[in-house]
Structure formats: structure tokens, C-alpha cells
DSSP file (Angstrom, degrees, kcal/mol; ACC not computed):
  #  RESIDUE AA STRUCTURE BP1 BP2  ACC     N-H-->O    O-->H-N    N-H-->O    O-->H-N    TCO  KAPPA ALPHA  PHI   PSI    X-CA   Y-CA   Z-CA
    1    1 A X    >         0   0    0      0, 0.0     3,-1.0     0, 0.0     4,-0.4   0.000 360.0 360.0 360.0 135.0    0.0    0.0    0.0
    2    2 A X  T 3   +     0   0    0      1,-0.2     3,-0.3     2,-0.1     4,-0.1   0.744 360.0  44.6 -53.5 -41.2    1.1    3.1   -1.0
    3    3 A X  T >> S+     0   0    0      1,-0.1     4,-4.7     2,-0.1     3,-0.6   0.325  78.8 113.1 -93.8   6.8    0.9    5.1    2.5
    4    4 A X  H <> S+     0   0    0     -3,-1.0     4,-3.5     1,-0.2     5,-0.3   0.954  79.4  46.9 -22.5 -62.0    2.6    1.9    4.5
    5    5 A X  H 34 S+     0   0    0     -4,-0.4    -1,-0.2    -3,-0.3    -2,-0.1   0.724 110.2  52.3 -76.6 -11.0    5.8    4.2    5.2
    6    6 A X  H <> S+     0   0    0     -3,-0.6     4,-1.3     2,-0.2    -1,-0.2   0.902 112.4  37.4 -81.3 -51.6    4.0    6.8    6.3
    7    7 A X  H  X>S+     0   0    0     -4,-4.7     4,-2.3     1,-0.2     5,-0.8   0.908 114.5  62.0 -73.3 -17.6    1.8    5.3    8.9
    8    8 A X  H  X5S+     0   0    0     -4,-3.5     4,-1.2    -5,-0.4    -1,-0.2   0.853 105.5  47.4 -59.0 -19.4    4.9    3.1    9.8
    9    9 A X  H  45S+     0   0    0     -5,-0.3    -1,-0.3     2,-0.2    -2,-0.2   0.856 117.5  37.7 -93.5 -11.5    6.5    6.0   10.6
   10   10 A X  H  <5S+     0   0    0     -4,-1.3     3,-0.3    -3,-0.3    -2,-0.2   0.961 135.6  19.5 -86.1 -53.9    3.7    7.6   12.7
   11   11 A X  H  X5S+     0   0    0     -4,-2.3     4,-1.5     1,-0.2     3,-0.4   0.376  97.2  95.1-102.5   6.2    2.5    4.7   14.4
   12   12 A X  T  <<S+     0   0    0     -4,-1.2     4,-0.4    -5,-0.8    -1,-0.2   0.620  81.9  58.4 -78.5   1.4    5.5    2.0   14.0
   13   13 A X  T  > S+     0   0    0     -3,-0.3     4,-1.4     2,-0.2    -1,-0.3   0.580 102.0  55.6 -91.9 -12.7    7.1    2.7   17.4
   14   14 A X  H  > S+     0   0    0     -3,-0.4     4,-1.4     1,-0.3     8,-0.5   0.956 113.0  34.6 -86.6 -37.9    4.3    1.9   19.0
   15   15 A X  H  < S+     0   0    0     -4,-1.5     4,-0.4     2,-0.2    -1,-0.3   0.522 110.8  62.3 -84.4   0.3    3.8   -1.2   17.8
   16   16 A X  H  4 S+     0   0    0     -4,-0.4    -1,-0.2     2,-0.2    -2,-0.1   0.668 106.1  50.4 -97.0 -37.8    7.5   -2.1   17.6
   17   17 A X  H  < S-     0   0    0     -4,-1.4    -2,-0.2     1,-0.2    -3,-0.1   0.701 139.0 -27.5 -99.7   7.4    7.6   -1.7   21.2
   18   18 A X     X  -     0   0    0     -4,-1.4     4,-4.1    -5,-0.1     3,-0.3  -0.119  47.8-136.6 174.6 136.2    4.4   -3.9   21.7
   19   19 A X  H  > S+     0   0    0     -4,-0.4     4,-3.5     2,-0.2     5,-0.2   0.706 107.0  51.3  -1.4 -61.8    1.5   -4.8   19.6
   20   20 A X  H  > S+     0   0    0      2,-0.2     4,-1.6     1,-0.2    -1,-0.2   0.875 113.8  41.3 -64.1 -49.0   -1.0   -4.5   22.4
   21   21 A X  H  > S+     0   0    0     -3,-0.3     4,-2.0    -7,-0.2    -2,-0.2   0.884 114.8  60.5 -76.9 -24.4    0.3   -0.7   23.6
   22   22 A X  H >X S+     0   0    0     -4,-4.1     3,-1.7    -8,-0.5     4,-1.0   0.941 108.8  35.7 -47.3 -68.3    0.4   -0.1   19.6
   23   23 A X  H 3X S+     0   0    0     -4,-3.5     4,-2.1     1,-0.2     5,-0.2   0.789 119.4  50.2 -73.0 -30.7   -3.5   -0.8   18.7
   24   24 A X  H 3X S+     0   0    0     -4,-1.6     4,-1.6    -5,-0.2    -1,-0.2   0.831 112.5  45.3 -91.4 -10.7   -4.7    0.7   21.8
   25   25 A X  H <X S+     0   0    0     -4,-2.0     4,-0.8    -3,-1.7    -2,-0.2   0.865 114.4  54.8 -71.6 -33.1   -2.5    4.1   21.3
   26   26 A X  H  X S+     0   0    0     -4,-1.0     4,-1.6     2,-0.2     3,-0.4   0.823 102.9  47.8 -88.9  -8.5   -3.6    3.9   18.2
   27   27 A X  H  X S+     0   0    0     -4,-2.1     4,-2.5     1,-0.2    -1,-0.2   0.885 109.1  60.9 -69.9 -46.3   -7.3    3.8   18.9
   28   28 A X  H  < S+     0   0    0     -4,-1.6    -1,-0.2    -5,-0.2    -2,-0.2   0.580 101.5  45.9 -21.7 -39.7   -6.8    6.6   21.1
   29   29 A X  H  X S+     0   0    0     -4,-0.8     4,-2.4    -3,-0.4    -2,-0.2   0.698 119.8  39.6-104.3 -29.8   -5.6    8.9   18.9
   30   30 A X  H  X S+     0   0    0     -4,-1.6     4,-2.4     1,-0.3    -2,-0.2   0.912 110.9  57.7 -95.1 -18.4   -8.3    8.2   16.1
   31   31 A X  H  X S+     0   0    0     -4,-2.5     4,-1.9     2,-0.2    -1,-0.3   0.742 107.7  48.2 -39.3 -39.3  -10.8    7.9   18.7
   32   32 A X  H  > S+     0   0    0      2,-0.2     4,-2.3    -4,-0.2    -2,-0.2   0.966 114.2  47.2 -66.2 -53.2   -9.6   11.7   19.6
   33   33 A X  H  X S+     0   0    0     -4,-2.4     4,-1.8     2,-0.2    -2,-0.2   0.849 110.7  50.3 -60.5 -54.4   -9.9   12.7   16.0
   34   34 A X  H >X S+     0   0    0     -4,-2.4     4,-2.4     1,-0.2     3,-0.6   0.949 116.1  46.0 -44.7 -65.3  -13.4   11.0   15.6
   35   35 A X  H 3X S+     0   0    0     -4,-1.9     4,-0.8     1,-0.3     5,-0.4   0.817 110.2  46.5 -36.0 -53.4  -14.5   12.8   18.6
   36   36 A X  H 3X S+     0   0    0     -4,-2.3     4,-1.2     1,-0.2     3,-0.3   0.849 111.1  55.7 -79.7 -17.7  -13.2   16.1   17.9
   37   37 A X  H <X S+     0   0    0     -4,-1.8     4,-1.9    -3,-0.6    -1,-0.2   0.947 112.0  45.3 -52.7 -49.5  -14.7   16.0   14.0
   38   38 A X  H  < S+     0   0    0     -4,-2.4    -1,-0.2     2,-0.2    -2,-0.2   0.609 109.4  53.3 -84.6  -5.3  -18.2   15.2   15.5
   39   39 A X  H >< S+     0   0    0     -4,-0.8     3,-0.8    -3,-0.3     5,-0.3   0.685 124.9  25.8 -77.1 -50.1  -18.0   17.9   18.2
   40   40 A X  H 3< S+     0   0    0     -4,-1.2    -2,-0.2    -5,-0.4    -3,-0.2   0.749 116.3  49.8 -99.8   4.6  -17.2   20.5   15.5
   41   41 A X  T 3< S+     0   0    0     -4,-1.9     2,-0.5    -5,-0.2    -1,-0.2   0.182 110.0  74.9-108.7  12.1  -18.5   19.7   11.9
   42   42 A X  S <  S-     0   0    0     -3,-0.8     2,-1.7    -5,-0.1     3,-0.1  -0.928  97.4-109.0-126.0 164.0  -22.1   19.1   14.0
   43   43 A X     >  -     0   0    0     -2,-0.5     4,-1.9     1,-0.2     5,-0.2  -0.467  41.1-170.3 -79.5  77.5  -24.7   21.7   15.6
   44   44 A X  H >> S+     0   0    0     -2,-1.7     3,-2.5    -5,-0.3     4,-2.2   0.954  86.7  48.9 -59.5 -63.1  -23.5   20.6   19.9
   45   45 A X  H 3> S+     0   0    0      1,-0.3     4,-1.3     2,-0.2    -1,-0.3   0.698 105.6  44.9 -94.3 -13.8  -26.4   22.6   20.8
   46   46 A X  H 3> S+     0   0    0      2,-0.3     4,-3.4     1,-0.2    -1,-0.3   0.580 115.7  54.0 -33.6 -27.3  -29.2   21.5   18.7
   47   47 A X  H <X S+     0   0    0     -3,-2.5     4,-4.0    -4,-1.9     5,-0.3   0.978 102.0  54.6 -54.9 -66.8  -28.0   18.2   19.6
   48   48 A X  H >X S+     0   0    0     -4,-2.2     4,-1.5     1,-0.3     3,-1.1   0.798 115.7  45.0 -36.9 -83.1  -28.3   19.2   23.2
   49   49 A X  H 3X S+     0   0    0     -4,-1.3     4,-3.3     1,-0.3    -1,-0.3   0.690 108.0  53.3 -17.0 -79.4  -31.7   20.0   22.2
   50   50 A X  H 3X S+     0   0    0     -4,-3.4     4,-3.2     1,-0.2    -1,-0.3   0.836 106.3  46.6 -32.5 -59.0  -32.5   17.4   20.5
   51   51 A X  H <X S+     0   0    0     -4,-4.0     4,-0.6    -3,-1.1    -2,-0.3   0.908 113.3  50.8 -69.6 -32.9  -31.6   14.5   23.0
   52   52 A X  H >< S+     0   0    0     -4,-1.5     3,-5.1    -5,-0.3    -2,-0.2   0.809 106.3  63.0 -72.2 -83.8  -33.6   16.4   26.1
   53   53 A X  H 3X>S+     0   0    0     -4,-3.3     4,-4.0     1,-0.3     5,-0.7   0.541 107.8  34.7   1.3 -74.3  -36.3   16.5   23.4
   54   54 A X  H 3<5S+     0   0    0     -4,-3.2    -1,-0.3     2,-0.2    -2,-0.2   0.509 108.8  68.1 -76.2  -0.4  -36.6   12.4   23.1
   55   55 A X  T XX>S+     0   0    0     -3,-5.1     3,-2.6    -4,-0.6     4,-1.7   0.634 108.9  37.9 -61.7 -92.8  -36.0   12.1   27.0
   56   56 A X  T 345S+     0   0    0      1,-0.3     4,-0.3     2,-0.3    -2,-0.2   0.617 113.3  55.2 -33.7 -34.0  -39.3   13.8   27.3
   57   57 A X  T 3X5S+     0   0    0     -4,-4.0     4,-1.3     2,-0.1    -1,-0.3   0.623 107.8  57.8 -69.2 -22.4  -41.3   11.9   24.1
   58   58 A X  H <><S+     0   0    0     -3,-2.6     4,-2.1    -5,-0.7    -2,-0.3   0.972 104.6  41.8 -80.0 -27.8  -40.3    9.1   25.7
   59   59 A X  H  X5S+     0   0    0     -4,-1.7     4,-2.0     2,-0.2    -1,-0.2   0.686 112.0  53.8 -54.7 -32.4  -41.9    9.7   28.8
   60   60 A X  H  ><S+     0   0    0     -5,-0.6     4,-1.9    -4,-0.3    -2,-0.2   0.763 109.0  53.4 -78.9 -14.3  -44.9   10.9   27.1
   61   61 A X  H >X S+     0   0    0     -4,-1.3     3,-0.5     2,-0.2     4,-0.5   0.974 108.8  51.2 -75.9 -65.4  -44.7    7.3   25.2
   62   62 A X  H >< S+     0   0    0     -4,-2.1     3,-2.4    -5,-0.3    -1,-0.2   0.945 110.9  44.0 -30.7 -73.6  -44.7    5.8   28.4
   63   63 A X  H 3< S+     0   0    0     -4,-2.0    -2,-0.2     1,-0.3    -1,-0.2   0.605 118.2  48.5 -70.8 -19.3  -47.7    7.8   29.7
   64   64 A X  H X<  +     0   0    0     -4,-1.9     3,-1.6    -3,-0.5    -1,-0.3   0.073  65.8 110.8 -36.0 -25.8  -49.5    7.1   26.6
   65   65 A X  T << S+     0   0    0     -3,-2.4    -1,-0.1    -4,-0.5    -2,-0.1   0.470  73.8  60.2 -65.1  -5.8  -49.2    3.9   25.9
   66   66 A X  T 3  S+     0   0    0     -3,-0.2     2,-1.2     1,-0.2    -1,-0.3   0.769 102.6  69.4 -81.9 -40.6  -53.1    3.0   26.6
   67   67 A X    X>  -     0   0    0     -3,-1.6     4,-1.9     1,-0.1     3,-0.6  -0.650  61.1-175.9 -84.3  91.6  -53.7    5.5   23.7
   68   68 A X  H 3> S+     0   0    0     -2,-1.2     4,-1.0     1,-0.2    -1,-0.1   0.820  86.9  48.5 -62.5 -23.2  -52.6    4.6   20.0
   69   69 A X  H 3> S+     0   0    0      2,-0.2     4,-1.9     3,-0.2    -1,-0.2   0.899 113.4  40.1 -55.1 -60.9  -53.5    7.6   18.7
   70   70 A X  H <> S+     0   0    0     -3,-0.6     4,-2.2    -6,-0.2    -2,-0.2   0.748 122.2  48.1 -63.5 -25.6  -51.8   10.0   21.1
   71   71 A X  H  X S+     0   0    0     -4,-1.9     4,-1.2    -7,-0.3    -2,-0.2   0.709 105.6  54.0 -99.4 -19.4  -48.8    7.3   21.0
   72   72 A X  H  X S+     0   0    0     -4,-1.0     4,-2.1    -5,-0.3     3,-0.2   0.972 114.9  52.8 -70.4 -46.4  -48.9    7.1   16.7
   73   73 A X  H  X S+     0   0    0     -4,-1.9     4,-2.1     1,-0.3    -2,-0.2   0.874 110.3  39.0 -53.8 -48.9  -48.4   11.3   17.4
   74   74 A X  H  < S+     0   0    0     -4,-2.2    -1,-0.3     2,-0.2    -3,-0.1   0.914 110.3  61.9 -56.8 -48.5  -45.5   11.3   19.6
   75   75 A X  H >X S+     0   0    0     -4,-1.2     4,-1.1     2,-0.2     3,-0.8   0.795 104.6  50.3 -11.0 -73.7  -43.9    8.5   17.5
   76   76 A X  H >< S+     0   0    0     -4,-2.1     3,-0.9     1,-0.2     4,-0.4   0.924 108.2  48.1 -47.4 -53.3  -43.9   10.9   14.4
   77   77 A X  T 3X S+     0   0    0     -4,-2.1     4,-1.0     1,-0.2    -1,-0.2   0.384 109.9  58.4 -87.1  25.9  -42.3   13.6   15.9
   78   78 A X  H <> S+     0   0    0     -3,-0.8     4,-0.6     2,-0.2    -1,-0.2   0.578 110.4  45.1 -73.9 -36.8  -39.7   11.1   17.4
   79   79 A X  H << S+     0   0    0     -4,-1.1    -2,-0.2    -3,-0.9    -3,-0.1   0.462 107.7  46.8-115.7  21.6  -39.0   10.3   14.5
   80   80 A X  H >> S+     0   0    0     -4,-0.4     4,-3.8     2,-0.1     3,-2.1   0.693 116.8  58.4 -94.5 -58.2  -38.7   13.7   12.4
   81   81 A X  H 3X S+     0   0    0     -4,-1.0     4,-0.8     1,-0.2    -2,-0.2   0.701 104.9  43.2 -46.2 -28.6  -36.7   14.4   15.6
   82   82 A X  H 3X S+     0   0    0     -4,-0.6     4,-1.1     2,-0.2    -1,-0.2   0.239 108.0  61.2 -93.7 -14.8  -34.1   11.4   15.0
   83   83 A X  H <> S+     0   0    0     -3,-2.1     4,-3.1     2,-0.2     5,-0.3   0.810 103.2  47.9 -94.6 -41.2  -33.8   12.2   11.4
   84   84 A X  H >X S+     0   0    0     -4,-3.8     4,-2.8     2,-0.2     3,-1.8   0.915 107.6  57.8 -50.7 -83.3  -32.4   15.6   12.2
   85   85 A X  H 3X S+     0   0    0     -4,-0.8     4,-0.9     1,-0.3    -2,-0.2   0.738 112.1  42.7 -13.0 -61.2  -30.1   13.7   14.6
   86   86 A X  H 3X S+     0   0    0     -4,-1.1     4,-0.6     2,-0.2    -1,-0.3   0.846 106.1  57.4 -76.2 -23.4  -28.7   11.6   11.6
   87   87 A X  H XX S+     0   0    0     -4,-3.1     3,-1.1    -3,-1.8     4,-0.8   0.936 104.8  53.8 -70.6 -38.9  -28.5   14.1    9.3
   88   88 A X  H 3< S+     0   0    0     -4,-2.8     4,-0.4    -5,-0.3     3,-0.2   0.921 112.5  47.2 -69.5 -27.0  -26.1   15.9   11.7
   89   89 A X  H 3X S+     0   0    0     -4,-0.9     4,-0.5    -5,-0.3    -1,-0.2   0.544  89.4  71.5 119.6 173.5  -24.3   13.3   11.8
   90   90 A X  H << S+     0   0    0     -3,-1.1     5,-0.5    -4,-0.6     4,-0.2   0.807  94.7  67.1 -42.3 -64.7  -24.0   12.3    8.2
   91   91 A X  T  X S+     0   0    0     -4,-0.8     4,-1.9    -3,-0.2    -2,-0.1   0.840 110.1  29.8 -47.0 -98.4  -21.5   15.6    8.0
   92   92 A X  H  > S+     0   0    0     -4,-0.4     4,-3.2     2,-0.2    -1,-0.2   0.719 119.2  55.3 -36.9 -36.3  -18.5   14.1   10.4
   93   93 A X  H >< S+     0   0    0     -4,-0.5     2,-2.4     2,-0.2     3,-1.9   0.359 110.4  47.0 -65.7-122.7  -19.1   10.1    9.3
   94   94 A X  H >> S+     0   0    0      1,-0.4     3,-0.8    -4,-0.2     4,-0.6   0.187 118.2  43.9 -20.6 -37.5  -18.7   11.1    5.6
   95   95 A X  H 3X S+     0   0    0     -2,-2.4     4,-0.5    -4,-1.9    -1,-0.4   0.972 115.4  42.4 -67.7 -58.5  -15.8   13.0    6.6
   96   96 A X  H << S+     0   0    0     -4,-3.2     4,-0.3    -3,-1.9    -1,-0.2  -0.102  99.7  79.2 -76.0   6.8  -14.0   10.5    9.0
   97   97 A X  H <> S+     0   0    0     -3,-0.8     4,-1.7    -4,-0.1    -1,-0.2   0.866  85.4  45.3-103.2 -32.8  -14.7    7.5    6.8
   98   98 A X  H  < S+     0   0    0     -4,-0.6     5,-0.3    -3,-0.3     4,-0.2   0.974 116.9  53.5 -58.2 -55.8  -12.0    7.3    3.8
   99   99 A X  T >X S+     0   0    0     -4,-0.5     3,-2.4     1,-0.3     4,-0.6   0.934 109.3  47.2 -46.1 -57.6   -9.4    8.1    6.6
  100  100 A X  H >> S+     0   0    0     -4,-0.3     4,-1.6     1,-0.3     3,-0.8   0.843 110.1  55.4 -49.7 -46.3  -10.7    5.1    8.7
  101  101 A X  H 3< S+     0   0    0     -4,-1.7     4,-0.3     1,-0.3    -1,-0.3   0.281 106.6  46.9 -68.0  -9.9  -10.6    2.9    5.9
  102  102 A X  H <> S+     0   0    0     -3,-2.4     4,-0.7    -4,-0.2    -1,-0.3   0.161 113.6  39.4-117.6   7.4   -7.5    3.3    5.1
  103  103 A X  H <X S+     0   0    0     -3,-0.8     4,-3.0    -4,-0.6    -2,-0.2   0.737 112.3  58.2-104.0  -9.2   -5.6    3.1    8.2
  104  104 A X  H  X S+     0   0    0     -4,-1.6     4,-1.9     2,-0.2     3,-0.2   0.988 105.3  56.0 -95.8 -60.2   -7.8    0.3    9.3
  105  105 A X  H >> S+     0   0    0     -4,-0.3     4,-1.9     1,-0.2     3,-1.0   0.858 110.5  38.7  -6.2 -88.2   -6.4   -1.1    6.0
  106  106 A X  H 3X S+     0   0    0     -4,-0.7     4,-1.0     1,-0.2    -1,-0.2   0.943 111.7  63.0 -37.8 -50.9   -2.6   -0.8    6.9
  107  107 A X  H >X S+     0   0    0     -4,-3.0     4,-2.8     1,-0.3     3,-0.7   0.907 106.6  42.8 -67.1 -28.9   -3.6   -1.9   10.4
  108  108 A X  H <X S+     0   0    0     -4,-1.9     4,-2.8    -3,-1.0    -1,-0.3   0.944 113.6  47.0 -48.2 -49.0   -4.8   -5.2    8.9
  109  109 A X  H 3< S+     0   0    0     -4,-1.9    -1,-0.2    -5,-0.2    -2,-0.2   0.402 119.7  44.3 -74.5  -3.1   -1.8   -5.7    6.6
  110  110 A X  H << S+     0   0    0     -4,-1.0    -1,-0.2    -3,-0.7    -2,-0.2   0.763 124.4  32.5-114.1 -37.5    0.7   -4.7    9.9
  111  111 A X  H >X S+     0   0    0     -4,-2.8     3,-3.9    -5,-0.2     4,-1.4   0.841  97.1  78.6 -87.1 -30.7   -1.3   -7.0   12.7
  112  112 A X  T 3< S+     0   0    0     -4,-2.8     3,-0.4    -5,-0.3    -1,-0.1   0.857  98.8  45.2 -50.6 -43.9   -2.6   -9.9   10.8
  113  113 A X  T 34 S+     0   0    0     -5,-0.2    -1,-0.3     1,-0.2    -2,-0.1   0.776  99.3  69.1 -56.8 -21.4    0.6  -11.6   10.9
  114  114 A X  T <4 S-     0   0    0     -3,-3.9    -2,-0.2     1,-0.1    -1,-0.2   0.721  97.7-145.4 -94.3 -15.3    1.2  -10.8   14.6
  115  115 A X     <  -     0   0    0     -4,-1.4     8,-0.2    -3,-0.4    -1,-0.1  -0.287  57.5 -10.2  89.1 175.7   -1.6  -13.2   15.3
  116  116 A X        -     0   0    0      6,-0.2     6,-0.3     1,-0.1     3,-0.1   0.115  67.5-156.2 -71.4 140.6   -4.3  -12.7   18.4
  117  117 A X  S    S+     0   0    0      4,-4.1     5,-0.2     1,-0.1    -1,-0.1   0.420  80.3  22.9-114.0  -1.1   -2.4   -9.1   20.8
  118  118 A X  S    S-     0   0    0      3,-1.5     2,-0.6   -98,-0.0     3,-0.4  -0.154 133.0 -45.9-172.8  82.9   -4.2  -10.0   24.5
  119  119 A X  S    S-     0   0    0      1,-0.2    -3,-0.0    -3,-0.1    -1,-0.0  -0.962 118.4 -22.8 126.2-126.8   -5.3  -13.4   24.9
  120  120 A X  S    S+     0   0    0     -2,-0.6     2,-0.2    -3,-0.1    -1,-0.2   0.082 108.8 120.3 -95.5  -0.2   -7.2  -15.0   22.1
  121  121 A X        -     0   0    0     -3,-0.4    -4,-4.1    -5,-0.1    -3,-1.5  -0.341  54.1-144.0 -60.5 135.5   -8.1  -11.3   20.9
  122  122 A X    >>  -     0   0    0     -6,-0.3     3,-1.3    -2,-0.2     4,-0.8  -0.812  31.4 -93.0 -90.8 142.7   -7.2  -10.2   17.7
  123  123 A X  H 3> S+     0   0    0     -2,-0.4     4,-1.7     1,-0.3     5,-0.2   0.764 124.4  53.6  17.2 -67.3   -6.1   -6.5   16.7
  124  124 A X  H 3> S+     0   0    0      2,-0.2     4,-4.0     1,-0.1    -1,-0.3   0.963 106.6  51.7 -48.9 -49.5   -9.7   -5.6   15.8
  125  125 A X  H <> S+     0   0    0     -3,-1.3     4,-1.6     1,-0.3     5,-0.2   0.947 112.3  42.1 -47.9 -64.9  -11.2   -6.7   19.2
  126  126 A X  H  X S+     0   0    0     -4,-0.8     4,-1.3     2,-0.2    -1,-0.3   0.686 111.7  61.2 -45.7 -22.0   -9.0   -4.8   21.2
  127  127 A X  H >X>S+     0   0    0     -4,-1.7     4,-3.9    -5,-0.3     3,-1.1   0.988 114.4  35.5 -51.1 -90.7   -9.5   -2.0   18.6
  128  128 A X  H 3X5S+     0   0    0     -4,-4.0     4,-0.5     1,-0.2    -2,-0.2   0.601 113.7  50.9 -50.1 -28.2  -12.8   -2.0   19.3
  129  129 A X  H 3X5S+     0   0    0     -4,-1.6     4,-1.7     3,-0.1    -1,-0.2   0.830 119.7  43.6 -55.7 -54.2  -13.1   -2.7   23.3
  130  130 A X  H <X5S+     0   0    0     -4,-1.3     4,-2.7    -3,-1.1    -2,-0.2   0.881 115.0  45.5-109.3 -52.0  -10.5    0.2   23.8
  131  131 A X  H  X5S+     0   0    0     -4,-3.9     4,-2.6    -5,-0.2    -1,-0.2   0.818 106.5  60.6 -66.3 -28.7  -12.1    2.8   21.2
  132  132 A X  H  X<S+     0   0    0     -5,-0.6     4,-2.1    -4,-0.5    -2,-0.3   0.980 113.5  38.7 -67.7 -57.8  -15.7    2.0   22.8
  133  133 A X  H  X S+     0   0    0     -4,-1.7     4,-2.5     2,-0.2    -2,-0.2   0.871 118.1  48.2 -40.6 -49.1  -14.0    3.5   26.4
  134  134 A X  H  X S+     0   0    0     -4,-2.7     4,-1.4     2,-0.2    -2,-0.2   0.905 103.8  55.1 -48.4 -45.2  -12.3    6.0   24.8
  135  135 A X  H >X S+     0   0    0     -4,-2.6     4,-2.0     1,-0.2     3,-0.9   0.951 115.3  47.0 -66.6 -53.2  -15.2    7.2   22.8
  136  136 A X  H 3X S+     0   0    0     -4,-2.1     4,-1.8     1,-0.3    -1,-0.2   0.827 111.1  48.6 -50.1 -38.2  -17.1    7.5   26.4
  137  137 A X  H 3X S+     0   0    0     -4,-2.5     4,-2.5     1,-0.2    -1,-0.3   0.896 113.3  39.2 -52.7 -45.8  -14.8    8.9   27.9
  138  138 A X  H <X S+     0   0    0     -4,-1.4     4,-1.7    -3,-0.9    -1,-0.2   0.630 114.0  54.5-103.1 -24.0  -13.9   11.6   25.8
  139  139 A X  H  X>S+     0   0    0     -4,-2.0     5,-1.8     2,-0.2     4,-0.9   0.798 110.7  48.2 -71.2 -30.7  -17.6   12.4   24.6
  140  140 A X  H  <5S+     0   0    0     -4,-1.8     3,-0.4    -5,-0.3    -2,-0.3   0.954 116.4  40.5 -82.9 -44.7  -18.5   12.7   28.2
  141  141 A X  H  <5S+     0   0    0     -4,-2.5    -2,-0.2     1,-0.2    -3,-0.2   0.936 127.8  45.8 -65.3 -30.2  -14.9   15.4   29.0
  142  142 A X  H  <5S-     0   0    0     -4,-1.7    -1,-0.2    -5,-0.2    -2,-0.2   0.854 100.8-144.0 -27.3 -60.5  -16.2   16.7   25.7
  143  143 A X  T  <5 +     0   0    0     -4,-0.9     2,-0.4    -3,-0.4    -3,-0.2   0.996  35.1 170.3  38.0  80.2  -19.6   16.9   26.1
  144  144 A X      <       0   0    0     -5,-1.8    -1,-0.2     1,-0.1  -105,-0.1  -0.843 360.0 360.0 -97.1 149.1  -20.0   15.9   22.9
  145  145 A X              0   0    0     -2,-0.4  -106,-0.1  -107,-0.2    -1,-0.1   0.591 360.0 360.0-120.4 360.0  -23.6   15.2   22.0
């Protein structure tokens, strides 16, 4: 692959000096990237909005549920609300995917040889286990929404 020497040179110390601290430094750092893309290419306080919004139809869904009528209403605007909520986003994914796709490339072609990194886990798991923590973490010092 054509950008091989490049991420080897950003990320090959990490992984030179073990596998395990490699993938989870390096989930860290795109896990930071992800984050800060979807705090700033999306509308944090419309979000904000948004999510108290569907606390509060869902409560009314709850109180409601004896009425199909009142409960089809709430329903609709749950789900006009939830399409705004993916459309923001749309923005950061579209943005943040080519990239992903190509380091998660390299990271295949650099760990698949090195065989399972903590346990019987493979590169990906830990990938994912470690970026899934991260993501919380860092959405909650964020307050990304």
C-alpha cells in the first residue's frame, strides 16, 4: 500500500515496542480525532436540544401507551426528531470514513501476521473494546452530544 511508510512512521514505534500498547495508542488517537470531528463539523447545541427532546417523548410514550393515537403522534415527531439527529451526523461520518478505511487497511496488513495481541483477541477486538472506552470517555470530557 502506497501510505505503508508513512503510517509506519507515525505509528511503528508503537507497535514495535508492543502490539497491544500499539492498537490501543492507536485507537486513542483516532478515537480523539473521531471525537473532535463530531463535536465541531455538527450543531453541539441543537443536539443538546435534540436528545432532552426524546428524553421527554419518551416519557410521554410511556404515559401514553393506553392511547394509540396520542402514541402514533408522539412517535412521528420522534422520529422527524431522530432524522435531524442523523443528518447531523451524516456531516463528520462522511468525513471520518475514507481516513478510517484506510488506516484500518494498513492496520490489517501490519497486525494480521502478529496473530491474536491479549489473549485469544485479535487486533480488531481490542481496537474496538479500547475505542468503545475511549469514545465514552472523551464524549462525556467533551460533552460531545
Amino acid at each position: 500500500m502506497v501510505l505503508d511508510s508513512f503510517f509506519n512512521a507515525i505509528f511503528g514505534w508503537a507497535i514495535n515496542i508492543s502490539p497491544l500498547l500499539g492498537i490501543i495508542i492507536i485507537s486513542l488517537i483516532l478515537t480523539i480525532l473521531v471525537t473532535l470531528a463530531y463535536k465541531f463539523l455538527t450543531d453541539q447545541k441543537m443536539l443538546k436540544e435534540i436528545k432532552e427532546e426524546m428524553k421527554d417523548l419518551r416519557g410521554q410514550m410511556k404515559e401514553h401507551k393506553g392511547n394509540p393515537e396520542k402514541l402514533m403522534e408522539i412517535q412521528k415527531i420522534s422520529m422527524e426528531k431522530s432524522m435531524k439527529q442523523m443528518k447531523q451526523s451524516f456531516k463528520p461520518m462522511l468525513l471520518t470514513l475514507l481516513p478510517l478505511l484506510i488506516i484500518f487497511s494498513w492496520l490489517r496488513n501490519v497486525y494480521n501476521p502478529i496473530g491474536p495481541v491479549l489473549g485469544s483477541l485479535t487486533w480488531i477486538w481490542v481496537y474496538i473494546i479500547s475505542s468503545m472506552v475511549f469514545s465514552i470517555a472523551l464524549r462525556k470530557i467533551l460533552k460531545v452530544h
